[in-house]
Each structure stands twice: as C-alpha cells, then as structure tokens.
Backbone bond lengths (Angstrom), bond angles and torsions (degrees), N, CA, C in turn:
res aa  C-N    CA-C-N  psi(-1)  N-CA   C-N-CA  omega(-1)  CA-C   N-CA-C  phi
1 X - - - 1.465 - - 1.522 109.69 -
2 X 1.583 109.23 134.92 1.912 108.85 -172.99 1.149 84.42 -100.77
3 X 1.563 104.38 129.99 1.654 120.77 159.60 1.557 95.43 -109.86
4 X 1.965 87.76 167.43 1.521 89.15 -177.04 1.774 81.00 -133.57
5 X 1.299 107.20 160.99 1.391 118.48 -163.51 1.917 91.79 -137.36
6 X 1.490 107.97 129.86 1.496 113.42 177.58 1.710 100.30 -148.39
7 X 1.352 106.88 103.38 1.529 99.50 150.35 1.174 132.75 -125.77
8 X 1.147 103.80 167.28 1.895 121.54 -168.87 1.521 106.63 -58.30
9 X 1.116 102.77 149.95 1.846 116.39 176.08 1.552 124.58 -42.20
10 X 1.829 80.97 -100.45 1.868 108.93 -177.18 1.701 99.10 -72.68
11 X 1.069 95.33 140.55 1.404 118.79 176.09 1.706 132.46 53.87
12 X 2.273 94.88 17.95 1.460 94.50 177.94 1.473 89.93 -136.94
13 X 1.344 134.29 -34.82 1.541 125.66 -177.02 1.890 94.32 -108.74
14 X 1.635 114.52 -13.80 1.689 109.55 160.40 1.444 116.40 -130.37
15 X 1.135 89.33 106.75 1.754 108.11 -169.49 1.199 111.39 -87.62
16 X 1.641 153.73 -149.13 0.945 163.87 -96.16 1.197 120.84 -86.05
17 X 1.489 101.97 47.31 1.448 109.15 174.59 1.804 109.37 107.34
18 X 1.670 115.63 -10.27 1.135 115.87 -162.37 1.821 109.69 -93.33
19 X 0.713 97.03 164.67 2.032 93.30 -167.31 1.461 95.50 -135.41
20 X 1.455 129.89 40.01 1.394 117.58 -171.91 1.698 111.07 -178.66
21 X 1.077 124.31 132.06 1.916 116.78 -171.56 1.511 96.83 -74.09
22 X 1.840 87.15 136.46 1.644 111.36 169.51 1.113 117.70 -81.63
23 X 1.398 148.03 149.89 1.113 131.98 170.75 1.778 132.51 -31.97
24 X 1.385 102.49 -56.37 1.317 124.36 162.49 1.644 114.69 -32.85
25 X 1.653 111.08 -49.55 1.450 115.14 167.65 1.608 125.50 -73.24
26 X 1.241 98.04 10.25 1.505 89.21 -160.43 2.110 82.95 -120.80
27 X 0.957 107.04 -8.42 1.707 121.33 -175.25 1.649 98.47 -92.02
28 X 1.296 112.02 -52.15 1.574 109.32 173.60 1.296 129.60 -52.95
29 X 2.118 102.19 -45.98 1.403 100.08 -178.45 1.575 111.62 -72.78
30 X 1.451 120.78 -14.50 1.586 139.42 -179.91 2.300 96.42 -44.05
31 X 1.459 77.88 -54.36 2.053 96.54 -158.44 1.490 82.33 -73.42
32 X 1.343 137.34 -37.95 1.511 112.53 -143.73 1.736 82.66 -93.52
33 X 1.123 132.18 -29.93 1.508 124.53 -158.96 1.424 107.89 -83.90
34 X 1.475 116.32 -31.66 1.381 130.87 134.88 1.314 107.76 -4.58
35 X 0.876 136.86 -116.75 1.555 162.97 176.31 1.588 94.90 -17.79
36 X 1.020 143.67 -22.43 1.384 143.80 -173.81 2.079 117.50 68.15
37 X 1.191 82.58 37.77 1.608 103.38 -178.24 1.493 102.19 -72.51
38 X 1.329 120.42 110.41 1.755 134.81 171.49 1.807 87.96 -55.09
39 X 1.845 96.07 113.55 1.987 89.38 177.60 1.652 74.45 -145.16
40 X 1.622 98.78 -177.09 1.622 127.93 179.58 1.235 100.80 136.79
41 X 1.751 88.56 167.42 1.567 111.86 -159.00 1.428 115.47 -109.62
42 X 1.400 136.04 170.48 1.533 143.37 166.50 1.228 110.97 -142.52
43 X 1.196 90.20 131.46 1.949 98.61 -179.39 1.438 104.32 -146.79
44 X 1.663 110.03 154.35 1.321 122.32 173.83 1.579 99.55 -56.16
45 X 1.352 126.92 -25.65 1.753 122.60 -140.91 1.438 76.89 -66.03
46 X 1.957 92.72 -171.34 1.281 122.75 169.52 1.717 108.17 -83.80
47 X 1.774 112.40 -157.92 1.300 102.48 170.97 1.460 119.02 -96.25
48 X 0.751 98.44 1.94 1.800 107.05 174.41 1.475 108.90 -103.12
49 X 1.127 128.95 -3.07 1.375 141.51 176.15 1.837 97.18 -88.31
50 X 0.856 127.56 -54.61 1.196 120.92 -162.24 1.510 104.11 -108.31
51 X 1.555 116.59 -2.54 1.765 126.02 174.74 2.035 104.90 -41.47
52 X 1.136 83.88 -58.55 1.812 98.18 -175.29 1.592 108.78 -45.54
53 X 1.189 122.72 -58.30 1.640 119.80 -169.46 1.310 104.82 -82.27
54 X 1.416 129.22 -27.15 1.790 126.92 176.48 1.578 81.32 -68.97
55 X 1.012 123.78 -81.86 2.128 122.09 -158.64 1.574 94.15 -40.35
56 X 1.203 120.70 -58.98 1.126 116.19 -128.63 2.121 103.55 -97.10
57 X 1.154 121.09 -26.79 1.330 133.07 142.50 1.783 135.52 -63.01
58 X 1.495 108.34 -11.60 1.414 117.10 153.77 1.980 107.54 91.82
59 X 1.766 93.26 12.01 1.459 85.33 -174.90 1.430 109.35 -71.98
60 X 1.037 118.02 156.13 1.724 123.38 165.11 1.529 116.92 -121.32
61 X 1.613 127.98 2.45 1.377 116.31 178.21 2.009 97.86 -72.87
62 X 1.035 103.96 -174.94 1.660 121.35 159.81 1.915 100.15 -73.40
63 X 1.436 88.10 133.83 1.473 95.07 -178.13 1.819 92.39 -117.65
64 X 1.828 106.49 175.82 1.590 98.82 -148.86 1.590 70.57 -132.04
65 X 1.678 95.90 141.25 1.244 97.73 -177.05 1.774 102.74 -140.35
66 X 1.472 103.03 -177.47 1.609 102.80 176.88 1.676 112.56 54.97
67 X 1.069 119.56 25.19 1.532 119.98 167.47 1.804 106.04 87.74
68 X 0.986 114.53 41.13 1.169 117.43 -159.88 1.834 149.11 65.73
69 X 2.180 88.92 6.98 1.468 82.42 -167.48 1.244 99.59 -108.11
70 X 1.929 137.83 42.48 1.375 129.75 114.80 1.238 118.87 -147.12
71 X 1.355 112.77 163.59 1.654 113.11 179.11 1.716 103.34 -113.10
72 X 1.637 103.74 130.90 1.136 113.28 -161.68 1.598 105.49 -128.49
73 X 1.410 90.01 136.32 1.893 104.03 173.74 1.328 113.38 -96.06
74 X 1.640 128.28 71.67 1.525 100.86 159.77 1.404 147.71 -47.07
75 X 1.246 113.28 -3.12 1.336 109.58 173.29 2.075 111.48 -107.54
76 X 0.771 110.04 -2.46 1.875 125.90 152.48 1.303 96.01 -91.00
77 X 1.395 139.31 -65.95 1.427 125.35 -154.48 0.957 117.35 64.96
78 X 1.688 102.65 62.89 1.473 115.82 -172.42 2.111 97.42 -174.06
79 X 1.318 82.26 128.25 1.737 87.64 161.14 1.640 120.21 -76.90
80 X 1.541 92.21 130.61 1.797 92.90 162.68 1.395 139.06 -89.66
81 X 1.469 83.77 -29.73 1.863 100.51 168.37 1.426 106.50 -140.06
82 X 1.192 125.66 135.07 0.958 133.94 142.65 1.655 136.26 -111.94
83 X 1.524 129.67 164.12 1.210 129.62 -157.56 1.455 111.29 -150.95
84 X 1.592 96.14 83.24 1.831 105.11 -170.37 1.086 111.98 -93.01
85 X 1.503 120.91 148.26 1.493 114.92 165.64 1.428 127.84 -79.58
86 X 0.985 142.26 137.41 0.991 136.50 -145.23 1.989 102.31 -79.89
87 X 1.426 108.78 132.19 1.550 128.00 -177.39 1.900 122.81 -8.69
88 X 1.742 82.89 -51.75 2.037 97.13 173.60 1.207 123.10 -75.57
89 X 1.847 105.77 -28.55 1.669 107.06 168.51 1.547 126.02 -80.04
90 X 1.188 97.83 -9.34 1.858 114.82 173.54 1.661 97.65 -65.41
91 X 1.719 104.05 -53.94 1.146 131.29 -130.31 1.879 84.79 -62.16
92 X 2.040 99.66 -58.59 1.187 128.29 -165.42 2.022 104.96 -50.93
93 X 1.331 96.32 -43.69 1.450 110.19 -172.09 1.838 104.60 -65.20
94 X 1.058 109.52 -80.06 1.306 109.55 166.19 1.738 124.24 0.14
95 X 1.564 94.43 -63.90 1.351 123.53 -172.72 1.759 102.67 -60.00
96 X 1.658 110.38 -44.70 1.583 104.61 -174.00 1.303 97.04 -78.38
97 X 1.125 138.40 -5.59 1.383 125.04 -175.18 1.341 99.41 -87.66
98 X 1.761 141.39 -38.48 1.350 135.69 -138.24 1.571 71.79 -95.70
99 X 1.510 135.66 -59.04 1.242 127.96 -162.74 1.384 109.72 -53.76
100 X 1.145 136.41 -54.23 1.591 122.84 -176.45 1.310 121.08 -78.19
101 X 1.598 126.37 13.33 1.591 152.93 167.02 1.819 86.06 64.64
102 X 1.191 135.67 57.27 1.483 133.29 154.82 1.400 99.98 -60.26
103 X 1.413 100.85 168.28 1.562 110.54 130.35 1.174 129.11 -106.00
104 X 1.141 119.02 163.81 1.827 102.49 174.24 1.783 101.18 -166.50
105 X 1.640 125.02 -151.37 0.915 107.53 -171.12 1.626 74.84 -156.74
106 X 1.539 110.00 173.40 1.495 121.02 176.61 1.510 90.62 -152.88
107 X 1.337 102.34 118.79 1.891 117.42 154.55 1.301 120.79 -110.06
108 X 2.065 93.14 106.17 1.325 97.29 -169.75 1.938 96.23 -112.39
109 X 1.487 105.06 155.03 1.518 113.37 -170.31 1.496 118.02 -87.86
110 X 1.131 150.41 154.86 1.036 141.06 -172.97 1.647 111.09 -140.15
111 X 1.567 105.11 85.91 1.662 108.86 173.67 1.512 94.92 -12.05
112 X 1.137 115.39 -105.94 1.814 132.41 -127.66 1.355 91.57 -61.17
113 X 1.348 158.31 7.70 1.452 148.09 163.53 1.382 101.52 -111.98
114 X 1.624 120.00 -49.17 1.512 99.47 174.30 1.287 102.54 124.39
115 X 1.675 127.13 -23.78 1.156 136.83 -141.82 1.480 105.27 -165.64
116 X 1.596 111.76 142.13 1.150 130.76 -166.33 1.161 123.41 -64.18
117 X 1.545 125.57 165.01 1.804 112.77 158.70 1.728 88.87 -134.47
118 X 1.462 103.84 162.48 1.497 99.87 -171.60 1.669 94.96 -138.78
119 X 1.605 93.67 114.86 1.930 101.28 -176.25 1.606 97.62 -80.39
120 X 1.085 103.67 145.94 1.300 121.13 179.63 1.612 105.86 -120.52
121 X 1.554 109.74 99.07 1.694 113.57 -165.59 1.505 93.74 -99.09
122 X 1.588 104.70 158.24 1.669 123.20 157.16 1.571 95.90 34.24
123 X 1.580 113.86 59.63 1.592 121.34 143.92 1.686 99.17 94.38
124 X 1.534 119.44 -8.14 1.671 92.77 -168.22 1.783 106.22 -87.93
125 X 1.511 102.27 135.74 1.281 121.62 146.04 1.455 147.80 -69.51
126 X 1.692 116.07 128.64 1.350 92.78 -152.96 1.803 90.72 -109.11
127 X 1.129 106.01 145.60 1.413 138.47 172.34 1.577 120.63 -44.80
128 X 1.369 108.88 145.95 1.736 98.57 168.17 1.256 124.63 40.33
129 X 1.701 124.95 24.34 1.046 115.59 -166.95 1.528 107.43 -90.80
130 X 1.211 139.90 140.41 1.730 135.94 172.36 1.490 106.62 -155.43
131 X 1.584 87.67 122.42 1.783 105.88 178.68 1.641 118.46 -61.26
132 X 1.680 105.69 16.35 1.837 103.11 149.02 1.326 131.82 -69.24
133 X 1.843 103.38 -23.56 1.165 104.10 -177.64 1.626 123.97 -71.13
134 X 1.286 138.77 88.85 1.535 118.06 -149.76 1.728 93.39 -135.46
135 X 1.385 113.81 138.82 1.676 122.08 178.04 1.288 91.36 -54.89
136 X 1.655 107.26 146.13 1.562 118.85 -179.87 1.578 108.48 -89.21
137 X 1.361 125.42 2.81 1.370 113.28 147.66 1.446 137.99 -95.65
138 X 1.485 88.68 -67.66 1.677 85.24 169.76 1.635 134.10 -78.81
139 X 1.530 87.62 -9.08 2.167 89.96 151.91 2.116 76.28 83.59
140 X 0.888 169.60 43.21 1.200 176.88 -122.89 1.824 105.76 179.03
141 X 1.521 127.52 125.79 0.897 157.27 175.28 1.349 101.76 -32.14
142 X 1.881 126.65 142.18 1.379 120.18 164.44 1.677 98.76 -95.29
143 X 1.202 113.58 142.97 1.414 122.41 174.20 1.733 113.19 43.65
144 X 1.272 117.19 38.18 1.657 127.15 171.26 0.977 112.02 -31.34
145 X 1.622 133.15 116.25 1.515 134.41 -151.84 2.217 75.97 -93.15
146 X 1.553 91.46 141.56 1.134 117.61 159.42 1.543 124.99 -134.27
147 X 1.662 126.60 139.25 1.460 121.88 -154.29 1.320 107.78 -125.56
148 X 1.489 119.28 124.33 1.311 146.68 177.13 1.397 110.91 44.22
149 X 1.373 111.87 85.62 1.328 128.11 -168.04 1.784 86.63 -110.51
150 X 1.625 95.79 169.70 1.698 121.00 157.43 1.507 97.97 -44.01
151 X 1.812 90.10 144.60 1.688 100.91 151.63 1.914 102.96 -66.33
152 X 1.626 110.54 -38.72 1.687 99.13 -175.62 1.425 121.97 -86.45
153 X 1.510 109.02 19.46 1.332 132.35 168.71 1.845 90.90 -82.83
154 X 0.977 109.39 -65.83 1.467 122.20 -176.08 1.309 98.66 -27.26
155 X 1.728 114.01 -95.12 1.430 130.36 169.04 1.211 124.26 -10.11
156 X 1.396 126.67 -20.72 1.475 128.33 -173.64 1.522 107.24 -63.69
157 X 1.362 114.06 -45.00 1.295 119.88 170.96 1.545 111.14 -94.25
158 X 1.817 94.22 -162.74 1.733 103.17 -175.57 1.527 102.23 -117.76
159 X 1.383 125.57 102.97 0.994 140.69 161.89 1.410 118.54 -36.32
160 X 1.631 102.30 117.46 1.767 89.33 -172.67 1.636 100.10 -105.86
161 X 1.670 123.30 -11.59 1.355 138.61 -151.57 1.736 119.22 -161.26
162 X 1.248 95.52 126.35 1.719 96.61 163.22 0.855 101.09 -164.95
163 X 1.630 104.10 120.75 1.530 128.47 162.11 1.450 132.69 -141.15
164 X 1.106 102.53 -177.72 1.863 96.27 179.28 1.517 93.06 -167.03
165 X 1.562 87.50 -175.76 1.473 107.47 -155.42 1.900 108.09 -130.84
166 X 1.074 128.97 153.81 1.420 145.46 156.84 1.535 118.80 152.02
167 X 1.155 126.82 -164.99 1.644 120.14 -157.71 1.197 106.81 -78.04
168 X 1.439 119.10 157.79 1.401 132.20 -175.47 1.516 114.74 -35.21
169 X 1.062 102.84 -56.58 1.700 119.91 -168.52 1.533 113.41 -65.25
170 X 1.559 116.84 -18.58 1.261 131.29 179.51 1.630 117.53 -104.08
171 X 1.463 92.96 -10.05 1.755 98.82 156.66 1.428 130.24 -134.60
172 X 1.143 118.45 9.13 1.685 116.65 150.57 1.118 125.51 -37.54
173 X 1.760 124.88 -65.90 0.908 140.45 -160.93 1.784 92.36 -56.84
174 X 1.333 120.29 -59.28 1.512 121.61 -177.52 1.030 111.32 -42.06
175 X 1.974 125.06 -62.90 0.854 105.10 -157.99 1.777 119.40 -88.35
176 X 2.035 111.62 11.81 1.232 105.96 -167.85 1.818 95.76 -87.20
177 X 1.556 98.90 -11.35 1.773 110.99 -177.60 1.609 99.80 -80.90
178 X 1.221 126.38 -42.47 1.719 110.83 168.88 1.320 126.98 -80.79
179 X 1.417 104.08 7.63 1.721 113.63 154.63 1.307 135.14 -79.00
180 X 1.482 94.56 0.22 1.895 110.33 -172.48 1.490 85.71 -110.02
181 X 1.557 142.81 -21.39 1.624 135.32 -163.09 1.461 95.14 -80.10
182 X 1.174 115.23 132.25 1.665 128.52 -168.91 1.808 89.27 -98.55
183 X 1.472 113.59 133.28 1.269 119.82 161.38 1.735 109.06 100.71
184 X 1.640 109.66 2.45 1.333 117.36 168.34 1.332 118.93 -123.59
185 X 1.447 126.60 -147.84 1.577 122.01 179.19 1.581 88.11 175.75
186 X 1.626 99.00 138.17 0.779 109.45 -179.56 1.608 115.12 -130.92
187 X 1.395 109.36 133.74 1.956 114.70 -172.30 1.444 110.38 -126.15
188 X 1.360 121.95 110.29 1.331 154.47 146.53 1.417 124.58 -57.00
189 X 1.367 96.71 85.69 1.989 107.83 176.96 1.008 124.34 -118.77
190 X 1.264 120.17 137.88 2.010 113.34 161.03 1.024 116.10 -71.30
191 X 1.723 107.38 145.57 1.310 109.30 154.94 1.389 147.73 -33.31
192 X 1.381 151.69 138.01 1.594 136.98 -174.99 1.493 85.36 -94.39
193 X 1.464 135.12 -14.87 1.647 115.86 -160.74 1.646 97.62 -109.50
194 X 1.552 110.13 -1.27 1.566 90.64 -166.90 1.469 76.33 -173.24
195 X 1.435 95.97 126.67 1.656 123.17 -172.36 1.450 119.83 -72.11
196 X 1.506 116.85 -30.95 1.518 150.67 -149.52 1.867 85.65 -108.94
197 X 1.170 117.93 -45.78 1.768 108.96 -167.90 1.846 107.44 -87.87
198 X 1.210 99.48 119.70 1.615 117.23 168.34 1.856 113.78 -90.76
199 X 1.124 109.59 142.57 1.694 123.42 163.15 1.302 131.01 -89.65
200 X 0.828 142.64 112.78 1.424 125.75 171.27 2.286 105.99 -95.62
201 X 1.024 99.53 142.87 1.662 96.52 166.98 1.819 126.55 -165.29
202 X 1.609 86.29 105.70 0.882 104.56 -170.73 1.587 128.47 -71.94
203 X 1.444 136.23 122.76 1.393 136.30 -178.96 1.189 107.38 -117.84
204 X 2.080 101.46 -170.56 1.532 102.98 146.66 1.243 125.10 -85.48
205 X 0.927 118.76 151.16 1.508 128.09 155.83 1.635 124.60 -19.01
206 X 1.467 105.68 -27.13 1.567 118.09 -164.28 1.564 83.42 -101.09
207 X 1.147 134.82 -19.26 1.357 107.54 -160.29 1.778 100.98 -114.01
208 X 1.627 116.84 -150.85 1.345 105.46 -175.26 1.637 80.36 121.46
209 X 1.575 116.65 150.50 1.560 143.04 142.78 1.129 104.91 -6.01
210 X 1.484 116.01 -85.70 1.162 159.01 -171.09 1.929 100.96 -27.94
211 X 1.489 105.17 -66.06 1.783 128.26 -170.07 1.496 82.87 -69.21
212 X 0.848 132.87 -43.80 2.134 128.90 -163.38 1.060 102.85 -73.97
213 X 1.224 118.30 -60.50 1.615 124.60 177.69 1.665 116.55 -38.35
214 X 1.271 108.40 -74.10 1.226 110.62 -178.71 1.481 109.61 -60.26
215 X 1.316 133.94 -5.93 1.272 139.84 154.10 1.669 112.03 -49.04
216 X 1.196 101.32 -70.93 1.283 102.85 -170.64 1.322 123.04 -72.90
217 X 1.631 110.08 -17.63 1.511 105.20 175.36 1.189 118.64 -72.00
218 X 1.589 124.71 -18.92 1.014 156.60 -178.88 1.816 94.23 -54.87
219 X 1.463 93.56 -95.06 1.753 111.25 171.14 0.779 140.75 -22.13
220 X 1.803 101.53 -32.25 1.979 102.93 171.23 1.029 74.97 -108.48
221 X 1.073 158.97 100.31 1.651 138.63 102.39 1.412 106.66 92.02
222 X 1.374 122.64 -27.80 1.801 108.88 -131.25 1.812 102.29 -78.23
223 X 1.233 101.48 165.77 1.663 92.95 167.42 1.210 122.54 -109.48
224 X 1.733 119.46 -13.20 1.691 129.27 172.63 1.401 96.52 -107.85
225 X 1.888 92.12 140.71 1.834 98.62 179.34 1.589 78.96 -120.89
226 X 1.250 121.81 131.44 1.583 142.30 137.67 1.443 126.93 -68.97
227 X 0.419 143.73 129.64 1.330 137.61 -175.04 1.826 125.53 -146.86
228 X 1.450 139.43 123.93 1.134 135.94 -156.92 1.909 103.72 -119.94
229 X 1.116 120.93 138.84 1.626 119.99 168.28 1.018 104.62 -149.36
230 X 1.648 114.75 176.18 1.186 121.66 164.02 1.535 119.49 -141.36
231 X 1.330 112.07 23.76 1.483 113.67 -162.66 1.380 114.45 -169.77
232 X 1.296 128.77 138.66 1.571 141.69 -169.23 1.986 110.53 -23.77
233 X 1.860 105.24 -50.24 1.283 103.96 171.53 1.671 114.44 -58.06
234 X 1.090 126.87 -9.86 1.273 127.73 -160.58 1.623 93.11 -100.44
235 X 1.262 125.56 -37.61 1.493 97.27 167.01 1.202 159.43 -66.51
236 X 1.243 119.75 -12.49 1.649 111.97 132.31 1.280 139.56 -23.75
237 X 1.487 115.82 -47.62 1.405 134.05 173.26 1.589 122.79 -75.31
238 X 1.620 110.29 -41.72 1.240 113.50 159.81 1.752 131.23 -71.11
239 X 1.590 96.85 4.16 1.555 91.82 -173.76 1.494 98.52 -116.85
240 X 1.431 109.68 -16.07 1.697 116.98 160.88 1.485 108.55 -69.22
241 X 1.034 140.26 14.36 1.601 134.98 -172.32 0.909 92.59 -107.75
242 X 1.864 122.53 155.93 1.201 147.52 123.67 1.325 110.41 -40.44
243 X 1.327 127.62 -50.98 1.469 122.30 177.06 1.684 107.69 -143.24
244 X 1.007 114.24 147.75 1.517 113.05 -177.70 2.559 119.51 -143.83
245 X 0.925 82.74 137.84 1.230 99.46 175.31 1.462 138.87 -85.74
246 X 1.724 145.75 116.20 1.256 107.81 139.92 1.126 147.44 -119.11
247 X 1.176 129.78 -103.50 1.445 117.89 158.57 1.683 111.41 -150.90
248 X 1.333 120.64 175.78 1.513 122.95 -153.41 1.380 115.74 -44.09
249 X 1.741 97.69 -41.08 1.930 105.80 -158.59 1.772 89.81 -117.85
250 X 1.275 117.41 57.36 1.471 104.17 169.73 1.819 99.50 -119.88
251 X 1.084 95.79 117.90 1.704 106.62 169.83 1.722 127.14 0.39
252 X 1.185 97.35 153.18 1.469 94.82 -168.84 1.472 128.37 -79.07
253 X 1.542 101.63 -11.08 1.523 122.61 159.67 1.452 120.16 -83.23
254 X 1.390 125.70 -5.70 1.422 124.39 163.25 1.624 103.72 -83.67
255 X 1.392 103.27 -53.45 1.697 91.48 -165.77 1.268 100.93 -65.36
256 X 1.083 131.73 3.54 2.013 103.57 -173.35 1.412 90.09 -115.07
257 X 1.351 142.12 35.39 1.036 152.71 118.07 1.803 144.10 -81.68
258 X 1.648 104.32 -21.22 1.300 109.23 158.93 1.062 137.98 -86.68
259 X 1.347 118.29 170.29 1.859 120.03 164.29 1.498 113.37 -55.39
260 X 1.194 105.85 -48.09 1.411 120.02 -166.24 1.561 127.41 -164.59
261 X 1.071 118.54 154.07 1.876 132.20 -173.33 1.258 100.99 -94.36
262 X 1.283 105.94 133.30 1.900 105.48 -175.65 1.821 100.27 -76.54
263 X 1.124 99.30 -165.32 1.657 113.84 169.05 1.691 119.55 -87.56
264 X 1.096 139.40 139.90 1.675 132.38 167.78 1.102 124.19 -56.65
265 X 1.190 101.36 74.52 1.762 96.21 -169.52 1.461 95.89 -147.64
266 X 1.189 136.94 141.96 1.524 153.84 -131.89 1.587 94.73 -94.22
267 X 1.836 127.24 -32.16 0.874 148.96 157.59 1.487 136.50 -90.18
268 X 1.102 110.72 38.25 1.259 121.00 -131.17 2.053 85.38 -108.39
269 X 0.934 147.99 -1.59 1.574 155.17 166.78 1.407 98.09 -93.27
270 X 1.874 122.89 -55.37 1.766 101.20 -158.07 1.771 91.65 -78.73
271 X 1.611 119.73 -33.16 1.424 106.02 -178.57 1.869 128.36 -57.78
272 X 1.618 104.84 -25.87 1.337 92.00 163.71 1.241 112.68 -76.66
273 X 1.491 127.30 -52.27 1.578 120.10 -172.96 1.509 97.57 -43.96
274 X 0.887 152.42 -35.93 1.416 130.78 -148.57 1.658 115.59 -106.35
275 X 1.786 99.21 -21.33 1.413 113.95 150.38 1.775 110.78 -64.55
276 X 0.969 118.65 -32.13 1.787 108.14 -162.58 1.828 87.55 -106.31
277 X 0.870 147.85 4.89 1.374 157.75 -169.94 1.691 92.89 -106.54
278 X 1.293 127.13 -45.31 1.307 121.97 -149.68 1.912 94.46 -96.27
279 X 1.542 99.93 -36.25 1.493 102.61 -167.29 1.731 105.90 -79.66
280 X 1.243 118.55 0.05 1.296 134.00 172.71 1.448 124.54 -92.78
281 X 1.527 113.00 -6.47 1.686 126.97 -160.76 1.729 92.26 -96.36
C-alpha cells in the first residue's frame, strides 16, 4: 500500500523555537528519502519561505504552500494546483484591510511567469525572504516582495493569500469581519516562535491543507494520507487523513483530533516515519 506522508513546517518538522534544518534533520530526511518513502511538507509560508527545507532536505514531490491555496513543483517551476479567491473577494478583502489602516500582505500568482509577487500594503514586512529562492527557468524571484502598490495592481493576478500578523486583540476583529466574506475562510493561529504574535490567513473557501492534501494523494497514486500538524491551520489537513499526528505542545483542539502525540524530541515526525517505514520493509 503507497502512503503519502505531508507535514507542517513551524512548530512540527521545526520545533523548539528553531526556524531552520539542523544538521541531524537534514541526515534523517537523507535515510527516510532513501527508502523511496512518498514524504513533503505544507506550510502557511510563501514559496521562498519553505524554498530552503524542499532544496535543502532533498524532497522532490510538490510541496503545499500559502496555507493550502497551491501545490508547487520547484523542480518543474511550475504550479499544479492552484486555489484563488475569486477577483471581488480579493477585491472586498483588500478593502477591510485599507479601512481598519492594518497592514497585511496579498500573494497573488501570475500564470505566464509561474511565480508569485507578494505586495506588502500599509507598512507590512515580509519574512524569511532571500533572493536564493529563484524559478529554475526563468532565473526570476519566488514571491518578489513588492511595496504599496494599487488594490488593481493586486487584481492583475489571482490571489491565492492575504494575511498578516500582530496580537490577538488586534486581529479578531479582522478576522471575525472575514467570517461574514462568503467564498473565503478565514484561520486564526499563534505563533510557535512567539507566544504574544497571532496570524490571520485569509483564502478561498476551496482551498486550505486539507483541499491540497487530498490533491496530492490523489496525484501520486497513493491510497494512505498521513499527515502531521501542530496548530489550528493544520486542521483541515489532519481531518483529511487516514491517520494524523501531533506533537507535545500543540493545542488542545488538535490533540482531540489525532491518532496520536509524537515523542519530545526536536525530530520527533522524520524519527517516527522512519521507525514505521523500517517496521514495514
């Protein structure tokens, strides 16, 4: 039986505060990819957010990015699925953001390059960004931060994401106002690196972890989806599994949704796969 194995980033394949593969992680995914184990990751990030651990851990499936609204092949340099919101809900979203003077960001996709640009409105900065990440054809930037453009600058493309970041109390109100926008969804998480910083991230409705996942299990063939999280965005994805995982310090609404709690250990996702990988050979 082909299973396919996908877990989440920050705070489930980088635990204790770390935002980056240790050697040790980069030796595990070596043995588990070895074995020809169907694995990859999903993360809220952008594609340059998660560029480093797809290159640099040796995966080659399509990894799922932007909160689930596309699945992306860096080594084609080309999207397979994507999951836009539709033009008026960009349009609408946008609009609640300029009215309550947020900041935030919108990653919208652009067919004919292949690859994102990410506006950075009313002051927000985008994260982890480094011009290594570059499409392997046309040598062109993943998600090229661009600053305080048109909302119909926006619109040019298909918005797969808009979100932002600051303390709880300073994004409720947003995200209880993109709970009334028909045709999106909106997910409210804490940080794993900083207790005090909240997310907001806004999609469509069609997309989410959850819609990608079953994408790809689909695509390769497989018939078991595994699946690992650690955080509210991650349930979609954990409730699309055949079986699902989390880890020690993930909320009390994830665990009463899984099979099981991994072990405390910083590695604690590639060491079971490679325990249940090995007892399966």
């Amino acid at each position: 039986m082909k299973t396919l194995y996908i877990s989440d980033v920050d705070g489930t394949l980088y635990r204790g505060g770390e935002a980056s593969l240790r050697d040790q992680t980069r030796e595990l995914f070596s043995r588990l990819l070895q074995t020809g184990t169907a694995v990859t990751i999903a993360s809220g990030r952008n594609l340059y957010g998660i560029y480093d651990i797809a290159t640099e851990s040796g995966i080659t499936l399509p990894v799922i990015s932007y909160n689930g609204a596309a699945v992306y092949d860096f080594h084609k340099g080309k999207a397979v699925k994507i999951f836009p919101m539709e033009r008026e809900k960009t349009r609408e979203l946008c609009q609640l953001f300029e009215d309550v003077g947020h900041r935030y960001k919108a990653c919208v996709f652009f067919e004919e390059e292949q690859r994102c640009l990410t506006f950075n409105q009313n002051g927000y900065r985008s994260q982890l960004w480094t011009d290594l990440a570059r499409h392997p054809q046309n040598g062109l930037l993943y998600d090229e931060p661009v600053l305080e453009r048109s909302i119909s600058e926006i619109l040019l493309g298909e918005c797969l994401y808009i979100g932002t970041s600051g303390t709880y109390e300073q994004l409720l109100p947003i995200h209880e106002k993109a709970c009334t926008i028909s045709g999106v969804q909106s997910v409210m998480h804490r940080s794993p690196y900083d207790e005090n910083k909240w997310f907001v991230d806004i999609g469509s409705d069609k997309a989410g972890k959850g819609a990608a996942a079953l994408f790809l299990k689909e695509m390769v063939g497989a018939e078991e989806l595994v699946t690992f999280g650690d955080n509210h965005n991650d349930i979609p994805m954990l409730e699309a599994a055949d079986r699902c995982y989390t880890v020690p310090e993930a909320p009390e609404e994830v665990k009463a949704i899984v099979n099981g709690v991994l072990d405390d250990d910083p590695d604690c996702v590639l060491k079971f796969l490679l325990k249940e990988v090995n007892q399966q050979a």
